[in-house]
N, C-alpha and C positions, 0 to 999 in steps of 0.2 A: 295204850297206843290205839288211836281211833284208825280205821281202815277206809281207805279211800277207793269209793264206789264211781269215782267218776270218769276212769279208762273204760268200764264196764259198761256204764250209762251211754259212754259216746260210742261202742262196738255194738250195742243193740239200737241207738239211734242210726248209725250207718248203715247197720244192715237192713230196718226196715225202709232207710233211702233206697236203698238198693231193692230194693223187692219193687217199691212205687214207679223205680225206672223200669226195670224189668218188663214191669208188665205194662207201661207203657208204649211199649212196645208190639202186645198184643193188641190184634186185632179184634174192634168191638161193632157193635149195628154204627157207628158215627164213623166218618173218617176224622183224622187228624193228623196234624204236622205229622207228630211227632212217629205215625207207622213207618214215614220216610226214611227215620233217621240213618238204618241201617244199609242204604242204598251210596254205595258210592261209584259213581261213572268214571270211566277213562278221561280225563280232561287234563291238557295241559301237559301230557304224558305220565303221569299218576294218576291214581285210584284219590278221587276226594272226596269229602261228604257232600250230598244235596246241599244243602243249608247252606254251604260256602260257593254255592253255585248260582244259586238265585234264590227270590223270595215264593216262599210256600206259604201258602194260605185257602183257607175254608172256604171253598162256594156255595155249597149247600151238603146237607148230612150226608151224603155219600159220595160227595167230588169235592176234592182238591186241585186248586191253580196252581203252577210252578210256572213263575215269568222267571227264566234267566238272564242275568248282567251280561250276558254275553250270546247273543242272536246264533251265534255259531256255533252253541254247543247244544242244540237244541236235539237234531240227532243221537247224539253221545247220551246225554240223559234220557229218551226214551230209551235208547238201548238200553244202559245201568236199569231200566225200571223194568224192562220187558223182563230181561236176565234174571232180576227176582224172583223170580215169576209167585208174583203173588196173588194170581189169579185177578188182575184188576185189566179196565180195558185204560189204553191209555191213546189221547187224541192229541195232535199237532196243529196250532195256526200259529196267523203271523205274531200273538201275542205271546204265545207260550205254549204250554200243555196243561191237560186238564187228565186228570186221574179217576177213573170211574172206579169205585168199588163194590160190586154187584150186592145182591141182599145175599143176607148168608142164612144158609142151609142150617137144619136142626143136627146134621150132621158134623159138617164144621161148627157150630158152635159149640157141641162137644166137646172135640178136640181141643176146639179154644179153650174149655172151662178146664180142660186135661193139663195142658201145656200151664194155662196160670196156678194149677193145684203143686204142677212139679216145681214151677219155680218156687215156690212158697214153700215147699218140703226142703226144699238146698239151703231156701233163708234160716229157717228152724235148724235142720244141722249147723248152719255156721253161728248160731245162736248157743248150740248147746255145747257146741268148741269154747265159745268165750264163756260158758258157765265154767267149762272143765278149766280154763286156763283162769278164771278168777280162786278156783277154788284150791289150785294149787300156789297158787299165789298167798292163800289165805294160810295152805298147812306147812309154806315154808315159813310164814310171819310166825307160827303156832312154833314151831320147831326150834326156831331163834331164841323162842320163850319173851319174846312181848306180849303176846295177847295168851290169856287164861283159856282153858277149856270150855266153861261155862258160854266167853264172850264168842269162842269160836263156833258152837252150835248158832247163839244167834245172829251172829253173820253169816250161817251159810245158810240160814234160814231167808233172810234179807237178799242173800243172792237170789234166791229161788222164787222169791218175791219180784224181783225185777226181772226175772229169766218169762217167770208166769206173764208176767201186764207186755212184754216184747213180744211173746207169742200171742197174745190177744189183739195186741195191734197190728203182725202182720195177715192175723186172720179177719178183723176191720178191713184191711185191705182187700183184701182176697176175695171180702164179700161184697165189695163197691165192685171190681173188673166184673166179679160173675155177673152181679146186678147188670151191667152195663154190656156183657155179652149178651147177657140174655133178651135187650132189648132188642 
């Protein structure tokens, strides 16, 4: 009975997705969209994402535009941004808002580099869950008595093999955000 590696393959694919949003999220020397994401303003009488609010985009490496579809929620969204308070200056015309994000300190970018080392520690833990739960998956197939002893050393070897090149890729990861903090 051949053992199928590919629940396993798509749990460490997901979770290096997930690390790539994650840090996404962290703030780097560039602005972008996507630091937005997590700001959601009072509008409409709910809490909604920017994004569904108006169009965000790059004016230059440290400002972002936000025109809103809707002229009168112009207030409401600086507010949602102020509330963040993510340390950015943020300005009002007739066009929209423009999102200043000052240079960052050697300090904060510590931090930064802190916050994207923990997220990538929580990805490895949920990497090493799916070792343990492939690997029970493997001693209950052993126990059924389909697969030999022999074939079961070398699939857990194989697991361990895919657990290794997962953990290498979210630490590829890990070293583009720093990279990119550190600029």
């Amino acid at each position: 009975m051949a053992y199928d590696f590919s629940k396993l393959k798509a749990n460490i694919k997901e979770t290096e997705e997930w690390l790539t949003r994650e840090l996404s999220g962290v703030r780097t020397g560039r602005a972008t969209p996507t630091l937005l994401d997590g700001i959601k303003p009072e509008a409409y009488g709910t809490r909604t994402p920017l994004r569904e609010l108006g169009a965000v985009s790059v004016e230059d490496a440290r400002t972002l535009r936000i025109i809103p579809w809707d002229k009168g929620l112009l207030k409401a969204i600086e507010k949602g941004i102020t509330d963040a308070d993510f340390g950015v200056g943020v300005s009002t015309d007739d066009q929209g808002l423009r999102v200043s994000f000052p240079e960052l300190t050697s300090e904060r970018r510590t931090q930064l580099s802190k916050i994207a080392g923990d997220k990538t520690e929580q990805a490895k833990v949920t990497l090493r869950s799916h070792r343990t739960d492939a690997l029970k998956a493997l001693d209950t197939a052993e126990d059924a008595g389909g697969i030999g002893e022999d074939e079961v050393k070398r699939l857990k070897a194989e697991i361990q093999k895919l657990i290794d090149a997962g953990n290498d890729a979210l630490l590829k990861v890990l070293e583009k955000k720093e990279t990119e903090i550190a600029q």
